[in-house]
LORO-377852 format. One record per residue: residue number from 1; residue in one letter; chain; x, y, z of N, C-alpha, C in turn. Coordinates in Angstrom, 1 decimal. Atoms other than C-alpha are relative to their C-alpha. Layout:
+-----+------+------+--------+--------+--------+--------+--------+--------+--------+--------+--------+
! pos ! code ! unit !   n.xx !   n.yy !   n.zz !  ca.xx !  ca.yy !  ca.zz !   c.xx !   c.yy !   c.zz !
+-----+------+------+--------+--------+--------+--------+--------+--------+--------+--------+--------+
! NUM !    A !    A !      X !      Y !      Z !      X !      Y !      Z !      X !      Y !      Z !
...
+-----+------+------+--------+--------+--------+--------+--------+--------+--------+--------+--------+
***
This chain:
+-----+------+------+--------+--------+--------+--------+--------+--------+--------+--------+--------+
! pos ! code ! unit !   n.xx !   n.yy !   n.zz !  ca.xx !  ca.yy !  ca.zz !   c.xx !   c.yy !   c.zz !
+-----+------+------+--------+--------+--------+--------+--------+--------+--------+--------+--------+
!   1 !    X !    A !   -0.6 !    0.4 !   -1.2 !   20.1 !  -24.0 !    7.5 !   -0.5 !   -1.4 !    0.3 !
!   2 !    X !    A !    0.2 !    1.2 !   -0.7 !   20.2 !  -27.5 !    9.0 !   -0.7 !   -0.1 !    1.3 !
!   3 !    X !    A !    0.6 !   -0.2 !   -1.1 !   18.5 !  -28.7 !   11.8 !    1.0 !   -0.5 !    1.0 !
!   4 !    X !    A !   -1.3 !    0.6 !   -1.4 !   20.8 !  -29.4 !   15.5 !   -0.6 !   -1.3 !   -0.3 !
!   5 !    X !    A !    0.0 !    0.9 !    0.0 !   21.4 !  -32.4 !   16.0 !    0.3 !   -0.4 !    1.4 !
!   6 !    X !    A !   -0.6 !    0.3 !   -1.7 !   21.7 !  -33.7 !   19.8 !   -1.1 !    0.1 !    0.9 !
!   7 !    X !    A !    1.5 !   -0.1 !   -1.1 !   19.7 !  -33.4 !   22.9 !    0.2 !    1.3 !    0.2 !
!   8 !    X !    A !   -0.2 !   -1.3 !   -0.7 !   19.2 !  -29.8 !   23.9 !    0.4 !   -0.2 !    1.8 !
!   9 !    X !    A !   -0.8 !   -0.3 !   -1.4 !   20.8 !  -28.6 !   27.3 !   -0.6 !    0.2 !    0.8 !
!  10 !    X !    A !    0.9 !   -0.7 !   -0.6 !   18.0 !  -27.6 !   28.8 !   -0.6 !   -1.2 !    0.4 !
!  11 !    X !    A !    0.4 !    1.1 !   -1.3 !   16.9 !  -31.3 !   30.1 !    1.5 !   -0.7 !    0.4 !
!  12 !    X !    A !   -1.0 !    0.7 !   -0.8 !   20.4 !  -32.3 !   31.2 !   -0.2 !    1.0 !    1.2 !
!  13 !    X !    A !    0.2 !   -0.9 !   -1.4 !   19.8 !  -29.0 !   33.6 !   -1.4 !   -0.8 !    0.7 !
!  14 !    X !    A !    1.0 !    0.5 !   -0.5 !   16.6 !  -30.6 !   34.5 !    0.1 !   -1.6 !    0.3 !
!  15 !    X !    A !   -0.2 !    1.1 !   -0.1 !   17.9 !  -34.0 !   34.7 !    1.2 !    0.2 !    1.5 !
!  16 !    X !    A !   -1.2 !   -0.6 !   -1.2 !   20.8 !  -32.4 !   37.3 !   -0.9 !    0.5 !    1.5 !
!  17 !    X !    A !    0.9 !   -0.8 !   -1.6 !   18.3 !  -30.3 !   39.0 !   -1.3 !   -1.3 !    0.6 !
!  18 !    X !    A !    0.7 !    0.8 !   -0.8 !   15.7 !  -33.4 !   39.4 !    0.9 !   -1.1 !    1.1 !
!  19 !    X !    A !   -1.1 !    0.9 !   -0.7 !   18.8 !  -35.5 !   40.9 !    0.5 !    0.7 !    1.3 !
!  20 !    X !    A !   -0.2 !   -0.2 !   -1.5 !   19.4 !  -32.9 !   43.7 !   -0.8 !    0.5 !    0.6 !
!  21 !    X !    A !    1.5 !    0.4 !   -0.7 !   15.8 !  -32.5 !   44.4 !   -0.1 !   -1.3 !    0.4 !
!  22 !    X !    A !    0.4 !    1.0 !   -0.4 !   15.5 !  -35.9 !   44.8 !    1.0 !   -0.5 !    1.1 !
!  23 !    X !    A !   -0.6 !    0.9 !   -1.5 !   18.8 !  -36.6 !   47.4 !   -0.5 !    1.2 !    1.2 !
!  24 !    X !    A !    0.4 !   -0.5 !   -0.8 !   18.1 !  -33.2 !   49.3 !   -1.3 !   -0.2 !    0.8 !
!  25 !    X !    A !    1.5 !    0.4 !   -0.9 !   14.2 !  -34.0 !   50.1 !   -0.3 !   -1.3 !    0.4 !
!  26 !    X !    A !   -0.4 !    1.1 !   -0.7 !   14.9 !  -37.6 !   50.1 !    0.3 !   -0.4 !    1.5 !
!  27 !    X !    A !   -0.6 !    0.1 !   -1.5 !   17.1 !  -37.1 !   53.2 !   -0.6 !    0.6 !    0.3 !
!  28 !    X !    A !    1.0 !   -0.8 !   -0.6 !   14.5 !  -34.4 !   54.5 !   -1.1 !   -1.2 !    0.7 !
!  29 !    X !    A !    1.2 !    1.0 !   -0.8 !   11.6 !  -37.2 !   54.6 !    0.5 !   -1.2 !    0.2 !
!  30 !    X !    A !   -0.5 !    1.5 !   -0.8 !   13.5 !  -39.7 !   55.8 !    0.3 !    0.4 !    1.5 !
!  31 !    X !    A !   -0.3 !    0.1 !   -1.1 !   14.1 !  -38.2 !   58.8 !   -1.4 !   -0.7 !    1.4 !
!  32 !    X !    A !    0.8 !    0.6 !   -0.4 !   11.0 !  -39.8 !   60.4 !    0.5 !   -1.5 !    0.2 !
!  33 !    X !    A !   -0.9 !    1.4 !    0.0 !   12.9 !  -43.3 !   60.1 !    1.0 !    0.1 !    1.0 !
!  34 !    X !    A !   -0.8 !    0.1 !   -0.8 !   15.4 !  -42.3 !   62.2 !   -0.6 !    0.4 !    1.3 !
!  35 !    X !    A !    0.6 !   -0.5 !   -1.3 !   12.9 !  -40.9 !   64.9 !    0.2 !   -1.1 !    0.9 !
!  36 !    X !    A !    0.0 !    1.1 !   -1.5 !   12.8 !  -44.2 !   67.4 !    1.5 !    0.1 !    0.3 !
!  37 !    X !    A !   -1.1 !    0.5 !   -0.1 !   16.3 !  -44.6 !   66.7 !    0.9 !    0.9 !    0.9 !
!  38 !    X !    A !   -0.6 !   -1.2 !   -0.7 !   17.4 !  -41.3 !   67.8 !   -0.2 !    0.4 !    1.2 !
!  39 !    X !    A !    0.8 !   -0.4 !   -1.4 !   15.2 !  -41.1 !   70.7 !    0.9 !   -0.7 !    1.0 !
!  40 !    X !    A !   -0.4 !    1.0 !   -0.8 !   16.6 !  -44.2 !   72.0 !    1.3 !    0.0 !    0.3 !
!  41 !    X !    A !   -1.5 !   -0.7 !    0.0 !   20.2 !  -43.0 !   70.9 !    0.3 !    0.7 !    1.1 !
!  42 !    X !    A !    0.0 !   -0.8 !   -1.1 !   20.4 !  -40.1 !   73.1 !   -0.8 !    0.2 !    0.5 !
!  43 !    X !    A !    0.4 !    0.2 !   -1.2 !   17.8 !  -41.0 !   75.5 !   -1.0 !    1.2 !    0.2 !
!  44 !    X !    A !    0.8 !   -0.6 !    0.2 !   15.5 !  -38.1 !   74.6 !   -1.2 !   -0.7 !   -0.5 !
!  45 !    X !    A !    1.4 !    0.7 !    0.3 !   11.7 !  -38.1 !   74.3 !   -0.8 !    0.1 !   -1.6 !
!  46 !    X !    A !    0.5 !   -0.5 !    1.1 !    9.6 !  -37.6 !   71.1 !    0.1 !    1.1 !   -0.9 !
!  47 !    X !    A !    0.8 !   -1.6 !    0.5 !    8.3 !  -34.5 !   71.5 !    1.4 !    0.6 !   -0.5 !
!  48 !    X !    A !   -1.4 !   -0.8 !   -0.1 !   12.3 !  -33.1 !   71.5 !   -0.3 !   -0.3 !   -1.2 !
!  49 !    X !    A !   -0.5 !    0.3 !    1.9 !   13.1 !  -34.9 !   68.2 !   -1.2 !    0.5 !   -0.4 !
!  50 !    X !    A !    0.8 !   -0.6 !    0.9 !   10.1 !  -34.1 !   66.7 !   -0.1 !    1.5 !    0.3 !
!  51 !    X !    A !    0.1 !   -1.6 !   -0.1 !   10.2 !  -30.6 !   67.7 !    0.8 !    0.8 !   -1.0 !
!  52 !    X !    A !   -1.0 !   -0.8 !    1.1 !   13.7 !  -30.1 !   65.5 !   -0.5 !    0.2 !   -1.4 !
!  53 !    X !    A !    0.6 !    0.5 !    1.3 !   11.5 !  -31.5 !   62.6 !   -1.0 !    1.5 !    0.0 !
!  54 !    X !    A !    0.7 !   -1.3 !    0.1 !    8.9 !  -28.7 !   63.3 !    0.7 !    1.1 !   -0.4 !
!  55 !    X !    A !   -1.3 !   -1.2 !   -0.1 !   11.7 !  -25.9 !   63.7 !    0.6 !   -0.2 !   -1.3 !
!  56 !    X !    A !   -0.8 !   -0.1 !    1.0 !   13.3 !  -27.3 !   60.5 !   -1.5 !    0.6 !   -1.1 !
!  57 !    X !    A !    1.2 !   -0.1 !    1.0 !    9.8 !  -27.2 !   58.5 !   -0.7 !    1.6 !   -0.2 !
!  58 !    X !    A !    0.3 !   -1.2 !   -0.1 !    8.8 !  -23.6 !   59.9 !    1.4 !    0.9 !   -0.9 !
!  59 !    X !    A !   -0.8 !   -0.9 !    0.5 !   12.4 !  -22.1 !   59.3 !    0.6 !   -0.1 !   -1.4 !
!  60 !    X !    A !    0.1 !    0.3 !    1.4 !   12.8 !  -23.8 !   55.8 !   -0.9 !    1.0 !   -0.5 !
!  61 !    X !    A !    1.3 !   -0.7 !    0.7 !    9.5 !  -22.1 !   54.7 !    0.5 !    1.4 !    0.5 !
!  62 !    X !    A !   -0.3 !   -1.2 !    0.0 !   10.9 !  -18.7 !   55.9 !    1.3 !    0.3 !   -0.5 !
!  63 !    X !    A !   -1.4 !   -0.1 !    0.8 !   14.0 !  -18.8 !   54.3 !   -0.1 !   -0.2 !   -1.4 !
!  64 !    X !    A !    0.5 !   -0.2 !    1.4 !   12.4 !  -18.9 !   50.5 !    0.3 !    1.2 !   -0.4 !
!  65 !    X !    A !    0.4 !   -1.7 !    0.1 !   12.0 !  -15.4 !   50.9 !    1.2 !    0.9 !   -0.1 !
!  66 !    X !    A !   -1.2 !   -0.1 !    0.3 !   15.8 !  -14.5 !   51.4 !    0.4 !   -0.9 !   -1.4 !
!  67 !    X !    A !   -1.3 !    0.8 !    1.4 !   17.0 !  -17.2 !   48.9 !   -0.3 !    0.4 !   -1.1 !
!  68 !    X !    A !    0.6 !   -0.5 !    1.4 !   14.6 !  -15.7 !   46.3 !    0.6 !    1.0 !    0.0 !
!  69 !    X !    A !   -0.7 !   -1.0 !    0.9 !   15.9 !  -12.6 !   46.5 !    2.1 !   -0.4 !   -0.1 !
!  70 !    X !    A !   -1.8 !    0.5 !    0.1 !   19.9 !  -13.7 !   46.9 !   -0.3 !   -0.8 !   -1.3 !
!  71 !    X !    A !    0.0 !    0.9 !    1.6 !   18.7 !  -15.7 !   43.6 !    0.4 !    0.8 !   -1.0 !
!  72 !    X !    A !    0.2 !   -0.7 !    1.1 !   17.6 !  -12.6 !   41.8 !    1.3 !    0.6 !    0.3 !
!  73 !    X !    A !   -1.7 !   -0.8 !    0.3 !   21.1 !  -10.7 !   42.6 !    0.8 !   -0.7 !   -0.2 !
!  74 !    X !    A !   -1.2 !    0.3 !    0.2 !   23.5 !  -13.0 !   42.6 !   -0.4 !   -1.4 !   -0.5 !
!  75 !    X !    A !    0.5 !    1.2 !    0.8 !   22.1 !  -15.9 !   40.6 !   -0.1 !   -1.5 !    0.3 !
!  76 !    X !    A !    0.1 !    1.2 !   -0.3 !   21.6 !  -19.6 !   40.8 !    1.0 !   -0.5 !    0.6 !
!  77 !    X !    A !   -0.8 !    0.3 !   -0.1 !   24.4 !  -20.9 !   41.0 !    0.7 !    0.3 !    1.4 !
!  78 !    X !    A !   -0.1 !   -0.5 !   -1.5 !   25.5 !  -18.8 !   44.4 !   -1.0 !   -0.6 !    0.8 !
!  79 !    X !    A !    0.9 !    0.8 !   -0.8 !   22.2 !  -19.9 !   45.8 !   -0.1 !   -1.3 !    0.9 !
!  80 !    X !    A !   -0.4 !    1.5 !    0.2 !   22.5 !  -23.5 !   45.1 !    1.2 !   -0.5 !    0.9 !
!  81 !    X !    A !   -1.3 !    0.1 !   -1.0 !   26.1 !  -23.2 !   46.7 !   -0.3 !   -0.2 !    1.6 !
!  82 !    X !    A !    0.2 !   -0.3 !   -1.5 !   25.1 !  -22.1 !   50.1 !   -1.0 !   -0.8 !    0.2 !
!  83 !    X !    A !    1.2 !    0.9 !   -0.2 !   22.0 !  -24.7 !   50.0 !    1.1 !   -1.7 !    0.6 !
!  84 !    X !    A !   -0.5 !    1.3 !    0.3 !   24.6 !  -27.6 !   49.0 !    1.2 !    0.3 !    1.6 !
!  85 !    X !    A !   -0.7 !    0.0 !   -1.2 !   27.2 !  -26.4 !   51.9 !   -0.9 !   -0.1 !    1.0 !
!  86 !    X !    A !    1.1 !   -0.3 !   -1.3 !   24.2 !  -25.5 !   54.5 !   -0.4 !   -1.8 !    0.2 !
!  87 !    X !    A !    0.6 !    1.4 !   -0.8 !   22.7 !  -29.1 !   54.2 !    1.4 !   -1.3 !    0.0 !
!  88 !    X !    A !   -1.4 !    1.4 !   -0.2 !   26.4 !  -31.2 !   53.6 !    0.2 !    0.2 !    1.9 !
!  89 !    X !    A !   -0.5 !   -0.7 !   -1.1 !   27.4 !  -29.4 !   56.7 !   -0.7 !   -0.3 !    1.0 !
!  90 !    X !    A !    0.6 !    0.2 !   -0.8 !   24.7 !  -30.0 !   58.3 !   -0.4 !   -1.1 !    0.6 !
!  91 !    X !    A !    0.5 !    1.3 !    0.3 !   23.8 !  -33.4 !   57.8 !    1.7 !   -0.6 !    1.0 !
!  92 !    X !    A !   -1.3 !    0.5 !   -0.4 !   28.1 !  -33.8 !   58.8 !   -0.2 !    0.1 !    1.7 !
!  93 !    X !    A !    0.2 !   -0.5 !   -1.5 !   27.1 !  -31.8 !   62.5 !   -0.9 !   -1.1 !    0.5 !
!  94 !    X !    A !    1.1 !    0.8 !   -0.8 !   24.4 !  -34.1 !   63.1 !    0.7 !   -1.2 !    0.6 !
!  95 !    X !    A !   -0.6 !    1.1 !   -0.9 !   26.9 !  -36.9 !   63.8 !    0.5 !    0.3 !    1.1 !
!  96 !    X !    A !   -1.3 !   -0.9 !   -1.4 !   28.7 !  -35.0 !   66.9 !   -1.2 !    0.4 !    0.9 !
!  97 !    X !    A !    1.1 !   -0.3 !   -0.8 !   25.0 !  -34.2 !   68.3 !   -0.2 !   -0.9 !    1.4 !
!  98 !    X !    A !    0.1 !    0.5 !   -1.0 !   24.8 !  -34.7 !   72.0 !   -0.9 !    0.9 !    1.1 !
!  99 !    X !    A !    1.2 !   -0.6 !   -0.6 !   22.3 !  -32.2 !   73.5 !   -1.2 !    0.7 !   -0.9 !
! 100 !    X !    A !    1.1 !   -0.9 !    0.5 !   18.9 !  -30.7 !   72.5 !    0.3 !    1.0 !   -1.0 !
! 101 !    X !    A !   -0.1 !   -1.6 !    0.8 !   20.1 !  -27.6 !   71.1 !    0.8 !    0.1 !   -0.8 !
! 102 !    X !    A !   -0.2 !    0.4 !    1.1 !   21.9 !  -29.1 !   69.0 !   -0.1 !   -0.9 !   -0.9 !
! 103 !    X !    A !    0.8 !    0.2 !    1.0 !   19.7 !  -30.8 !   67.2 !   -1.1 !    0.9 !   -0.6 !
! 104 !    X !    A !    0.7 !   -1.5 !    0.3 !   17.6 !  -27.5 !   66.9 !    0.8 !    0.9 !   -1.1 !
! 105 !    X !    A !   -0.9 !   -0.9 !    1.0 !   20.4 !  -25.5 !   65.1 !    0.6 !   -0.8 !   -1.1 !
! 106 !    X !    A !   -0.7 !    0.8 !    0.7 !   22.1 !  -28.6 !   63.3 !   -1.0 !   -0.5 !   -1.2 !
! 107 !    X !    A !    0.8 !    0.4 !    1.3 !   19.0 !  -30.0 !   61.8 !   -1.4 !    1.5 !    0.0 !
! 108 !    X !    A !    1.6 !   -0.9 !    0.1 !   16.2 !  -27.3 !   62.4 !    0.6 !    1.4 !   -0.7 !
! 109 !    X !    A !   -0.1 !   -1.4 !    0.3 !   18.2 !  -24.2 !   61.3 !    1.1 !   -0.1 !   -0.8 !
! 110 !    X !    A !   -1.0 !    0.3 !    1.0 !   21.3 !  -25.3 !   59.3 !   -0.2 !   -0.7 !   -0.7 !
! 111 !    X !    A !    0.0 !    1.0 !    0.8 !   19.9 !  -28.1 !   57.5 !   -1.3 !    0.9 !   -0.5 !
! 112 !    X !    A !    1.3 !   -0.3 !    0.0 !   16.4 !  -26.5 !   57.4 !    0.3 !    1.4 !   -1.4 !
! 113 !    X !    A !   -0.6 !   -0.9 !    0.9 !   18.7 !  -23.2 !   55.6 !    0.0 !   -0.1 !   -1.0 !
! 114 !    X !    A !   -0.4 !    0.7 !    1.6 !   19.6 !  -25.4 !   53.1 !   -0.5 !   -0.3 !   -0.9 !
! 115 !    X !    A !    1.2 !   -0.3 !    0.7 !   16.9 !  -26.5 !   52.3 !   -0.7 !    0.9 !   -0.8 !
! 116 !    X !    A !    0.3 !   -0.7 !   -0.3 !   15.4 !  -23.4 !   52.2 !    0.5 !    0.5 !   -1.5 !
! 117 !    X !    A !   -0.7 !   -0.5 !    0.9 !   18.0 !  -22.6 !   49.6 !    0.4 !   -0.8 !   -1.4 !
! 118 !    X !    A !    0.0 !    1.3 !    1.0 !   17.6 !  -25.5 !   47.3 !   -1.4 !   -0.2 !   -1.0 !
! 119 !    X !    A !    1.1 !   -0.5 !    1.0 !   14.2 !  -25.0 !   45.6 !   -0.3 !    0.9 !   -1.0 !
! 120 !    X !    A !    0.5 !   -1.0 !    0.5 !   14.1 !  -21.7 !   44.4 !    0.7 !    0.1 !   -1.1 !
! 121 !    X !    A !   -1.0 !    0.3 !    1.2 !   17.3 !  -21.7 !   42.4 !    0.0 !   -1.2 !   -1.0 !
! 122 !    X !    A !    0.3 !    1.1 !    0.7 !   16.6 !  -25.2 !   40.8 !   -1.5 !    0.3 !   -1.3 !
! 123 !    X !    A !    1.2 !   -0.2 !    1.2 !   13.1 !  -23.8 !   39.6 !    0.2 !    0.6 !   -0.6 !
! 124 !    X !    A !   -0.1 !   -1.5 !    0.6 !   14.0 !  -20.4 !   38.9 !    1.2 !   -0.2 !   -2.2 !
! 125 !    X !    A !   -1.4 !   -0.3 !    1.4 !   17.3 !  -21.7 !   36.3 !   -0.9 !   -1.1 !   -0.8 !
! 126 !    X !    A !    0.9 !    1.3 !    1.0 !   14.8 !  -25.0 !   34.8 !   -1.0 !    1.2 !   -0.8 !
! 127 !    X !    A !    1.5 !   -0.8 !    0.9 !   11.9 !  -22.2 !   33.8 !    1.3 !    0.7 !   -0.7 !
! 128 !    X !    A !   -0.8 !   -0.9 !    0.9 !   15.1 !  -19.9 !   32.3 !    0.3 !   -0.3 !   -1.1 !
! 129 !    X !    A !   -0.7 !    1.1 !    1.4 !   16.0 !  -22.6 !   30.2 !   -1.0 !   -0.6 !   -1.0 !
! 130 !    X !    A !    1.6 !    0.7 !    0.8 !   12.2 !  -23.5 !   28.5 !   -0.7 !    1.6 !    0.0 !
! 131 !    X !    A !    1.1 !   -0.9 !    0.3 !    9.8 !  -21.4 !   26.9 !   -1.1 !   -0.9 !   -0.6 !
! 132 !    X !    A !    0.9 !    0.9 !    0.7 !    8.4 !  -24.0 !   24.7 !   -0.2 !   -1.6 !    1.4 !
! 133 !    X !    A !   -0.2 !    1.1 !   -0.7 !    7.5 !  -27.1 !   27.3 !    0.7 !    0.4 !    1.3 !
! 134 !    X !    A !   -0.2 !   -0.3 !   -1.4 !    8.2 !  -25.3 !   30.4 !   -0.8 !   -0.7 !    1.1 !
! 135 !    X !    A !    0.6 !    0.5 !   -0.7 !    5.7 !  -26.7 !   32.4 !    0.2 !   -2.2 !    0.1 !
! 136 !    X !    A !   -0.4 !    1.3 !   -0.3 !    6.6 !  -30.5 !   31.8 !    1.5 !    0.0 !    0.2 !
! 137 !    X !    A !   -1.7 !    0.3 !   -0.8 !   10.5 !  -29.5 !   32.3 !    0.0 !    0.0 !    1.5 !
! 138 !    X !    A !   -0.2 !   -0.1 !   -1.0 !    9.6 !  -28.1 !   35.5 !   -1.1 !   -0.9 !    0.9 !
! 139 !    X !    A !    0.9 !    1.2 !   -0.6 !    6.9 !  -31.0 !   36.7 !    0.8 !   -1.7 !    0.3 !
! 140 !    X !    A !   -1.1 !    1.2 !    0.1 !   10.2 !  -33.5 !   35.6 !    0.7 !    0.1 !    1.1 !
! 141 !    X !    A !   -1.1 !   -0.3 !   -1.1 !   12.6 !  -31.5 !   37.9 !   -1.1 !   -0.6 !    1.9 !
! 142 !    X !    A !    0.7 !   -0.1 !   -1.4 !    9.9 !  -31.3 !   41.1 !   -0.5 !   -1.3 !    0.2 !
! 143 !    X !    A !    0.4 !    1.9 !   -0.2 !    8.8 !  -35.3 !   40.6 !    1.3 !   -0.3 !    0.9 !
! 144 !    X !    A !   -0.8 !    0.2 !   -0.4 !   12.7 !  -35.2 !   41.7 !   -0.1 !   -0.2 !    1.8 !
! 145 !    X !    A !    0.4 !   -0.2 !   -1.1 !   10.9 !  -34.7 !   45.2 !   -0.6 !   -1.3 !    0.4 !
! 146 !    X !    A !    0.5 !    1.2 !   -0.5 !    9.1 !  -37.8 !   45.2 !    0.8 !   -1.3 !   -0.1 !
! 147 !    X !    A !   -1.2 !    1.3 !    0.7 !   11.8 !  -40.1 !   43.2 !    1.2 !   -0.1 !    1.3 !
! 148 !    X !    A !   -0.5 !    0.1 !   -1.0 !   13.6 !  -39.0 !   46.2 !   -0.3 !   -0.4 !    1.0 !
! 149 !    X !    A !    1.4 !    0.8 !   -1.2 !   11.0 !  -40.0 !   49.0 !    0.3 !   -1.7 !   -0.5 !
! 150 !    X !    A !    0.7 !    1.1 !    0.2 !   10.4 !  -43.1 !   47.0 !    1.6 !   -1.0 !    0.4 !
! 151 !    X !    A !   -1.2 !    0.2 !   -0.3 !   14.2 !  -44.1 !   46.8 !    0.9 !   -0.1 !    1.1 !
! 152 !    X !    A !   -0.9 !   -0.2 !   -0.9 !   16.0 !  -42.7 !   49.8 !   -0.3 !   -0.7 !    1.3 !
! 153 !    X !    A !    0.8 !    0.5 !   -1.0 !   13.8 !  -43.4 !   52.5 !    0.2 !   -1.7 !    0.2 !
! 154 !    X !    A !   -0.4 !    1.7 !   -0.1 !   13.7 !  -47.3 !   51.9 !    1.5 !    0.0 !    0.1 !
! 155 !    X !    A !   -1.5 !    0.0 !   -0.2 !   17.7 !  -47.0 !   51.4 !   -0.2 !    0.5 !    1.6 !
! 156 !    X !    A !   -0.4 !    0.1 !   -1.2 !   17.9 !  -45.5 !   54.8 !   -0.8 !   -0.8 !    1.1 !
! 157 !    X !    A !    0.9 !    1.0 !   -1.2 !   15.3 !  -48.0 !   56.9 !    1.0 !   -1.1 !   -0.6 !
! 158 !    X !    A !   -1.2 !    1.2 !    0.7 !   18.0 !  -50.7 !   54.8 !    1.0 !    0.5 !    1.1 !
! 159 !    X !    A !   -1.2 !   -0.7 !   -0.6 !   20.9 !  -48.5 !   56.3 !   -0.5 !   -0.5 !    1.7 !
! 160 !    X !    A !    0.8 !    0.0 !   -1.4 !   18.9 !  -48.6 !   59.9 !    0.4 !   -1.1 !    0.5 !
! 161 !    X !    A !   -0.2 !    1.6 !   -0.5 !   18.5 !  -52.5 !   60.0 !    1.1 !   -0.6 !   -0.5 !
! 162 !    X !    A !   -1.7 !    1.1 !    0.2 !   21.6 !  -53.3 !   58.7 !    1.0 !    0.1 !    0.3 !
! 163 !    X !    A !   -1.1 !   -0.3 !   -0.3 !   23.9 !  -51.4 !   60.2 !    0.0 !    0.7 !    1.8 !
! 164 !    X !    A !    0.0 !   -0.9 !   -2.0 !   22.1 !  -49.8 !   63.7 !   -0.1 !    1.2 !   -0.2 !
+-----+------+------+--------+--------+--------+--------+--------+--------+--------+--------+--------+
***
């Protein structure tokens, strides 16, 4: 028998999954850039906006725990779904935001969801796909966390001063 010929499939899934690690947590830690802006926007004080940021950071981290098991029954792919609608969706509500409590549910509990539902499935289907070199497929994909930071964040302080 011959040997394949091509790239194996198993870093295009990790080349996919580091590309929506990196816009999802991107836009996560960039929300600190928009802090003055938003305050000054609708006339709230710090502590508020920073409060949704807390509320998104708590209920993210308790929402692992559902999406892991909704992973193991109904597989990646479902997961992933409900992550990519939770934070589109959410990210869309945030323009229409005009009181407190709805920046608590829009970004602290619908975006935070999303979140929430965006890690597990990413790791869980990268490690399915490696046995040999597992640990540097899945170190490629979760760098997608920083490439994201490093990337998005400047793009949105650009976006900020250039456009308001």
């Amino acid at each position: 028998m011959g040997l394949k010929k091509g790239i194996f499939y198993g870093w295009i899934v990790v080349a996919a999954s580091c590309l929506i690690l990196a816009v999802e947590w991107g836009c996560q830690f960039s929300y600190g850039l928009f802090l003055t802006e938003l305050c000054q926007e609708v006339g709230w004080g710090r502590a508020i906006v920073s409060g949704a940021y807390s509320l998104f950071f708590i209920w993210h981290t308790v929402i692992y725990f559902p999406a892991g098991s909704l992973n193991d029954k109904n597989g990646s792919r479902f997961t992933l779904l409900i992550s990519i609608i939770a934070v589109s969706g959410g990210y869309a509500l945030m323009s229409i935001i005009n009181a407190p409590w709805q920046l608590y549910i829009f970004y602290g509990i619908v975006i935070g969801t999303g979140q929430g539902f965006c890690y597990v499935p990413i790791t869980s289907t990268v490690s399915r796909w490696f046995v040999k070199r597992r640990g540097i497929a899945l170190g490629i994909t979760v760098a997608g966390i920083g490439m994201g930071t490093l990337i998005i964040a400047p793009f949105a302080q650009f976006l900020i001063a250039r456009f308001d």
